[in-house]
C-alpha positions as a printed NumPy array, in Angstrom:
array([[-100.793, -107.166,   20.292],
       [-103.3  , -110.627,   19.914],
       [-105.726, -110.71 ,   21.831],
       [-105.25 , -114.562,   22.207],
       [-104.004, -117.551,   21.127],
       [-105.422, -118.345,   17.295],
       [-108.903, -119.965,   17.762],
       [-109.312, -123.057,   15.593],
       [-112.943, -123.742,   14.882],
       [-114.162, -127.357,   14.723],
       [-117.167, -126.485,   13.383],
       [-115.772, -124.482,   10.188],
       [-112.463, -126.359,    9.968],
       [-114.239, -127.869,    6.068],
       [-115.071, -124.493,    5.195],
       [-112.285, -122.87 ,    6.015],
       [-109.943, -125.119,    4.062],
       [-112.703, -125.183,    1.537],
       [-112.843, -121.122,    1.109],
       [-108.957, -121.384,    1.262],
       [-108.497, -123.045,   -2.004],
       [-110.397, -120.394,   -3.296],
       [-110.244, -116.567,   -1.855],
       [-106.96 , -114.597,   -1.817],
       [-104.4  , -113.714,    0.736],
       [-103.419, -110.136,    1.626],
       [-100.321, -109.51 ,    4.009],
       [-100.898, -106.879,    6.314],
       [ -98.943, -103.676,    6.665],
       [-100.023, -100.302,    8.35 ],
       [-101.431,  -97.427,    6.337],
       [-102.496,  -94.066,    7.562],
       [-106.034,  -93.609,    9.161],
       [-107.365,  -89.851,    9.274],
       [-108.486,  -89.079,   13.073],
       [-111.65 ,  -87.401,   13.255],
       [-112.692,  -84.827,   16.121],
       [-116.399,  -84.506,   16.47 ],
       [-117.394,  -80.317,   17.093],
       [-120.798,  -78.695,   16.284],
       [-120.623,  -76.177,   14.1  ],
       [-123.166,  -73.275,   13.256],
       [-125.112,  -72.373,   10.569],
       [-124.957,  -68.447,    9.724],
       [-125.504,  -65.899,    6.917],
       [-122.413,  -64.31 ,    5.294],
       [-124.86 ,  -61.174,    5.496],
       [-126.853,  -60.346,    8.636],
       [-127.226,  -56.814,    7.747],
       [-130.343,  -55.008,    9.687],
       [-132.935,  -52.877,    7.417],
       [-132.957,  -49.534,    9.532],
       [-135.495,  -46.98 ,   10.037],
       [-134.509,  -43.543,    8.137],
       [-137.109,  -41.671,    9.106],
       [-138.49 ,  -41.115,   12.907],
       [-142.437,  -41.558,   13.288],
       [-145.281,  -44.367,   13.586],
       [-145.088,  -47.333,   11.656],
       [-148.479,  -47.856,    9.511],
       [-147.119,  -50.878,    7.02 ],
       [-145.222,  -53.751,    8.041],
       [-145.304,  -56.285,    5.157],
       [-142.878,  -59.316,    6.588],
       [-142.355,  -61.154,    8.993],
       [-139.375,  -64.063,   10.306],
       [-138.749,  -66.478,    7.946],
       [-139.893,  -64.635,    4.256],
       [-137.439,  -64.838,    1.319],
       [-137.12 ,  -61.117,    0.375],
       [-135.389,  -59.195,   -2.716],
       [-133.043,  -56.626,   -2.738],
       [-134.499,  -53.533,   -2.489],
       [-138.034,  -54.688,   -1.211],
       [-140.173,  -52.615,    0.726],
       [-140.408,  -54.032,    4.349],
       [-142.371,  -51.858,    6.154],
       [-143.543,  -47.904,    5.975],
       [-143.113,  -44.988,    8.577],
       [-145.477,  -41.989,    8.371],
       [-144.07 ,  -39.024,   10.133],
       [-147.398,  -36.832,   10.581],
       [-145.531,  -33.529,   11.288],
       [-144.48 ,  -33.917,    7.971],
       [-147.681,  -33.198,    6.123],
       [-148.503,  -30.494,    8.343],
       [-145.472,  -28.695,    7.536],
       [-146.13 ,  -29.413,    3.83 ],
       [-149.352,  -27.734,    4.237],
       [-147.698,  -24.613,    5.968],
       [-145.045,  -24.282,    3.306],
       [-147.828,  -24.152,    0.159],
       [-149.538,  -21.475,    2.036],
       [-146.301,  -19.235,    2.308],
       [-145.959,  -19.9  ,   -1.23 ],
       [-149.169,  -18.926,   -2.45 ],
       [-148.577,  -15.52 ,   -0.191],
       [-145.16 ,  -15.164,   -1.851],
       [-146.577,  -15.694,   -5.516],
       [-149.066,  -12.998,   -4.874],
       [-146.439,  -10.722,   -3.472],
       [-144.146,  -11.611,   -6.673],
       [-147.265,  -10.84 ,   -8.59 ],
       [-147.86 ,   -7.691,   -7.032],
       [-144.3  ,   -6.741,   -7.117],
       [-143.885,   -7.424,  -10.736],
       [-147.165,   -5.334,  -11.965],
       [-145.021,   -2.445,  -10.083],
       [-142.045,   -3.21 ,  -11.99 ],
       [-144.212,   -2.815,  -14.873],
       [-145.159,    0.637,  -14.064],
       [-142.379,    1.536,  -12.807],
       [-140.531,    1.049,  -16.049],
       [-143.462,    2.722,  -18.128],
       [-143.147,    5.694,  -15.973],
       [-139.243,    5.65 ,  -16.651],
       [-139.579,    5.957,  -19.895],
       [-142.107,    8.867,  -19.676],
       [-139.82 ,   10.405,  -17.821],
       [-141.824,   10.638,  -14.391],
       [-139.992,    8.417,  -11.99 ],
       [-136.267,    7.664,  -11.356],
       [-133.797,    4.979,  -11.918],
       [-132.951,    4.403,   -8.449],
       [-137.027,    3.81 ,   -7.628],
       [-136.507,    1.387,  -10.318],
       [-133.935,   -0.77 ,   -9.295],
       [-135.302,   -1.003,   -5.753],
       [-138.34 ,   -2.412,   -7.448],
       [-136.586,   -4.877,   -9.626],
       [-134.723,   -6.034,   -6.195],
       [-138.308,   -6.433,   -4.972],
       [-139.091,   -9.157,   -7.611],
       [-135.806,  -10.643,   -7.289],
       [-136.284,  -11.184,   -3.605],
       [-139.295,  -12.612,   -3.697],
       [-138.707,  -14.524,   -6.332],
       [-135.573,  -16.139,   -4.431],
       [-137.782,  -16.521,   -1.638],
       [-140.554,  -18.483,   -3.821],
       [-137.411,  -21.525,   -4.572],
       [-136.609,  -21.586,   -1.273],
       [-140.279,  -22.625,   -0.656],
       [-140.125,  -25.159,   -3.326],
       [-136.833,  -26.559,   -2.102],
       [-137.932,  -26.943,    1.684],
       [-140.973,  -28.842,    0.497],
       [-138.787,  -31.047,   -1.687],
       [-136.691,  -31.557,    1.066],
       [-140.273,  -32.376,    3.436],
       [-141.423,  -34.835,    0.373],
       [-138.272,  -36.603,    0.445],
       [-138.412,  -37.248,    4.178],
       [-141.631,  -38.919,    3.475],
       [-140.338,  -40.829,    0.883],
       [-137.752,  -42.227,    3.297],
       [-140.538,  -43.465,    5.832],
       [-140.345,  -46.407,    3.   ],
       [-138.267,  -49.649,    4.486],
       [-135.837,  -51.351,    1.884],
       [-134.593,  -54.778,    2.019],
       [-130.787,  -54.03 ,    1.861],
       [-129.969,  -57.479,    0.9  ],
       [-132.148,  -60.034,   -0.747],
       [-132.105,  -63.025,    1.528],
       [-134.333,  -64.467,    4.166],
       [-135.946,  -62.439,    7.117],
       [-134.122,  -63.097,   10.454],
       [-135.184,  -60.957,   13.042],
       [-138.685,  -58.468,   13.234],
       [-138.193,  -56.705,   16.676],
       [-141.249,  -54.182,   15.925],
       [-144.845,  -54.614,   15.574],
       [-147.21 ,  -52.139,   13.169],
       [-148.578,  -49.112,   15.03 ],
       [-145.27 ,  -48.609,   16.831],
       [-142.873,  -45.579,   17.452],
       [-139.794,  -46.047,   15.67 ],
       [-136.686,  -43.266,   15.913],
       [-134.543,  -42.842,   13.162],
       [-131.636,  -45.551,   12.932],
       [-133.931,  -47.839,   14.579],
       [-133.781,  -51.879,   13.213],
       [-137.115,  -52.539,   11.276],
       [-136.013,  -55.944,   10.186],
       [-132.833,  -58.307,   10.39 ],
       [-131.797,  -59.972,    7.119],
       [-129.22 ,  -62.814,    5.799],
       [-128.333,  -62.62 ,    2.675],
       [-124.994,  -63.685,    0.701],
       [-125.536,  -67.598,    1.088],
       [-124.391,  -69.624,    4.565],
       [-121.935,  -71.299,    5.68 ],
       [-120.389,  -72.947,    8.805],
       [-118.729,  -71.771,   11.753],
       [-116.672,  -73.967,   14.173],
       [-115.322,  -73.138,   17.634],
       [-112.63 ,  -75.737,   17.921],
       [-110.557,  -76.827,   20.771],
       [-107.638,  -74.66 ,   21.223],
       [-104.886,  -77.942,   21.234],
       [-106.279,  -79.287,   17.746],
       [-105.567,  -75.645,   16.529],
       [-102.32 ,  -76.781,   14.705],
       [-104.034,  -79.543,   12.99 ],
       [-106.179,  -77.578,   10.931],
       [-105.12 ,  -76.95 ,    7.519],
       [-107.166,  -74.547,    4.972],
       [-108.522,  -76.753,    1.71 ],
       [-109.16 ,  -79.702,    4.311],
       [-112.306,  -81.867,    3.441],
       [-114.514,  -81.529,    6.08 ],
       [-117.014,  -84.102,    7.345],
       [-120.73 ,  -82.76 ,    7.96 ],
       [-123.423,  -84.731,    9.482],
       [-126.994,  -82.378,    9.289],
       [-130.35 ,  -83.437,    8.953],
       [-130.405,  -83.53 ,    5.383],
       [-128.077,  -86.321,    6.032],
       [-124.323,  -86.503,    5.351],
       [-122.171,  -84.029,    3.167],
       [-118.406,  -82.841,    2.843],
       [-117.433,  -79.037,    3.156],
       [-113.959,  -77.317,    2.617],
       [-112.057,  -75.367,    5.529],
       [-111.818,  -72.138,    4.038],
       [-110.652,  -70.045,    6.849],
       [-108.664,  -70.221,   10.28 ],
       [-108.689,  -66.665,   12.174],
       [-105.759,  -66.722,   14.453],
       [-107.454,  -65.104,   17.234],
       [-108.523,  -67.629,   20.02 ],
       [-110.973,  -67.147,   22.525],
       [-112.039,  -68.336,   25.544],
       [-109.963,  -71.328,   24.59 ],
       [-111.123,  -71.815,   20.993],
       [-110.21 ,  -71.29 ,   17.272],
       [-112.561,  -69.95 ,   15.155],
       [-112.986,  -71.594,   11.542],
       [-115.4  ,  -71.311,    8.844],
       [-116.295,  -74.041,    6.608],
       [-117.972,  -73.51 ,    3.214],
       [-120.683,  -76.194,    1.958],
       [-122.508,  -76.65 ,   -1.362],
       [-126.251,  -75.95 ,   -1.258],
       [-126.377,  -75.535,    2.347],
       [-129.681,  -74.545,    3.702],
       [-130.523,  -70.947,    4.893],
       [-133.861,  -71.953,    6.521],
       [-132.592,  -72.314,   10.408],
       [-129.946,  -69.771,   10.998],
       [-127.634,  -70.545,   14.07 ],
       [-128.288,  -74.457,   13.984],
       [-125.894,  -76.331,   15.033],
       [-124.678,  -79.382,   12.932],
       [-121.829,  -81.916,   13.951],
       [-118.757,  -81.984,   12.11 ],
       [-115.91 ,  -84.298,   12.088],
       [-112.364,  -82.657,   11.492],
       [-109.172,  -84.16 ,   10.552],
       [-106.976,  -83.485,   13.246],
       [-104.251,  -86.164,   12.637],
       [-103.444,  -89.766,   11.684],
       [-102.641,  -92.803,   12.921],
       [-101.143,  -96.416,   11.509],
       [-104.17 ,  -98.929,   11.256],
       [-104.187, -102.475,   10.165],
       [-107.211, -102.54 ,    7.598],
       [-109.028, -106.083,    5.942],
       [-111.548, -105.857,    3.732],
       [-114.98 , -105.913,    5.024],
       [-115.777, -109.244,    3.231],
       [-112.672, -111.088,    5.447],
       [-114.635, -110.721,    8.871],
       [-116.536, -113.732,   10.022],
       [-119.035, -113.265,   12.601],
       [-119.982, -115.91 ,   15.109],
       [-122.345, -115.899,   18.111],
       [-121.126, -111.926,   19.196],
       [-117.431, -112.371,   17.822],
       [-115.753, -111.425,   15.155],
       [-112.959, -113.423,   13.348],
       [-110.651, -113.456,   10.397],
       [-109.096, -116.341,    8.223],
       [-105.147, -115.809,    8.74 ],
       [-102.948, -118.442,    6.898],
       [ -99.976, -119.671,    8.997],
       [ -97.657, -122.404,    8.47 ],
       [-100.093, -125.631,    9.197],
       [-102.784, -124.067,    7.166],
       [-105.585, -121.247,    7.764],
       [-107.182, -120.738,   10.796],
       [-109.509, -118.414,   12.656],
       [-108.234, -115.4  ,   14.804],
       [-110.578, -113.454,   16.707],
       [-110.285, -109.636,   16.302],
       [-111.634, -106.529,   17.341],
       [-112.916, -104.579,   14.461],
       [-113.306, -100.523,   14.459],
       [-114.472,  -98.136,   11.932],
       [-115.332,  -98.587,    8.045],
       [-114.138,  -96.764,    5.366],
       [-114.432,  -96.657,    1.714],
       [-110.417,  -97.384,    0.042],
       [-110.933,  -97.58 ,   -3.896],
       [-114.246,  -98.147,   -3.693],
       [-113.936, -101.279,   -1.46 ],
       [-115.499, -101.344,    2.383],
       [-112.336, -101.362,    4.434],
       [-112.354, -102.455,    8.196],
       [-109.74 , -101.175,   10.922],
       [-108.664, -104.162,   13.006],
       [-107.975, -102.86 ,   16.801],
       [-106.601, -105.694,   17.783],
       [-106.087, -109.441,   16.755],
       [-103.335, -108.748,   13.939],
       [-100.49 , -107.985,   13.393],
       [ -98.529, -106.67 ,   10.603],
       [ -97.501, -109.369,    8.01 ],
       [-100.089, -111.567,    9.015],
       [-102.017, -112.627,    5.645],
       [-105.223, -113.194,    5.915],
       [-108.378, -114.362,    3.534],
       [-109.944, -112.014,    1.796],
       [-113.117, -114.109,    1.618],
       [-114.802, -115.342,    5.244],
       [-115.385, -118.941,    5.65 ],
       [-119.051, -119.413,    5.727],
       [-121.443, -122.117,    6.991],
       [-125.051, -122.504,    7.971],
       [-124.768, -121.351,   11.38 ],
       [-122.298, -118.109,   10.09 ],
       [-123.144, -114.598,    9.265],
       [-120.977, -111.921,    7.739],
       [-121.434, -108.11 ,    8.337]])
């Protein structure tokens, strides 16, 4: 629908017949225009995996904090269990009273089989001697496997990074009392990417693969839809949207993205057609007593083959041709 009556110009009548001779004419017909829906989408970790506490006690070391870039396998923090070392200390004393008990029962073994052999003692004193040794002996790696057990437990006060990424989350502080299971440290690792909560209604118009548009402080970028779960909530569809070299440094920011959630027919002229005059905007359309000036209402700009195309709102119609090249004048300017 026009918007008016064509608008002839005195002032640019010359130049208008004058660019006539020389720019071309495109005839208008509709072509499909992508709709965009503008939703904020959020920044998270494919890997928010917390480093737990294995061991219950007080934690002496805590080397990171929020925000450090960590390795796989790092040590975050350490957890000294004092009643650890104390029971160390008890178990080395039972063993040194066990190896002197071995010791002493192995000297009577010794005898004991001398005396066997002269005859003076009997075979069943014997074997209750060499059950002696045997015993104590048993009891002597039972000792040395309850303090390997107690030395491992230390060894587990040690914090890994499970994931190398960055540092999330430090609930603790050093000299606290952690229990066992207890989050040291919260860590994302894996890369990012972007999660949208989208509208229930434009659910249908989201197709995996679609080129998504992503507007971020780092300035613009495209992503790819890469997943759709079919479980809404609270009246929204959850998608996830993977982008190149997307930064990790604020997890959970939100960034606006523009979906594709439909089309629509749109009259477009090239950028270079629009004339604009004190606020207005026209464009040269040829009709049968030569060109003239019709005053439109431009929309949005787009790039088609590498060309600045304009969406006319209103003004045109379809199988109006038009100059591809604005009249200009002193007094004109072109955006």
């Amino acid at each position: 629908m026009r918007i008016s009556s064509i608008f002839v110009v005195t002032g640019l009548l010359a130049p208008l017949l004058a660019t006539a001779a020389v720019a071309e004419t495109l005839t208008l017909a509709p072509v499909p225009m992508t709709d965009w829906k503008a939703v904020y989408g959020r920044i998270e970790a494919r890997d928010r995996i917390p480093a737990r506490a294995r061991l219950g006690g007080t934690l002496v070391e805590l080397a990171v904090s929020e925000g450090d870039v960590v390795a796989a396998g790092r040590p975050l923090a350490r957890i000294v269990d004092e009643k650890l070392t104390f029971q160390l200390v008890a178990l080395e004393s039972q063993k040194a009273a066990t190896q002197a008990q071995l010791a002493n029962a192995e000297a009577d073994l010794k005898r004991g089989e001398e005396l066997k052999k002269q005859g003076v003692t009997t075979e069943q004193r014997l074997d209750a001697l060499r059950t002696q040794v045997d015993v104590l002996r048993g009891q002597l790696s039972a000792l040395s496997a309850q303090a390997d057990v107690i030395g491992q437990q230390q060894t587990e006060g040690a914090v890994l990074a499970p994931v190398g990424g960055r540092v999330l989350d430090v609930p603790v502080a050093k000299g606290a009392v952690v229990m066992p299971g207890e989050t040291v440290a919260t860590l994302g690792g894996g890369g990012t990417f972007l999660r949208l909560a989208v509208p229930e209604r434009h659910a249908t118009a989201l197709d995996e693969g679609a080129t998504i548009r992503i507007e971020g402080a780092e300035g613009a970028a495209e992503g790819r839809l890469v997943k759709v779960y079919p479980l809404i909530e609270a009246g929204r569809v959850i998608a996830d949207v993977e982008v190149a070299d997307l930064s990790d440094r604020f997890v959970d920011a939100r960034v606006l993205v523009r979906l594709p959630t439909g089309s629509h027919p749109a009259l477009m002229v090239p950028q270079t057609a629009i004339l604009t005059r004190n606020g207005l905007d026209f464009v040269a359309i040829e009709g049968a007593d030569g060109p003239s000036l019709q005053l439109v209402v431009p929309g949005q700009t787009v790039e088609q083959e590498g060309k600045p195309m304009v969406e006319i709102l209103t003004g045109l119609a379809a199988g109006d041709r038009i100059l591809t090249q604005a009249p200009t004048d002193q007094g004109a300017s072109h955006d």
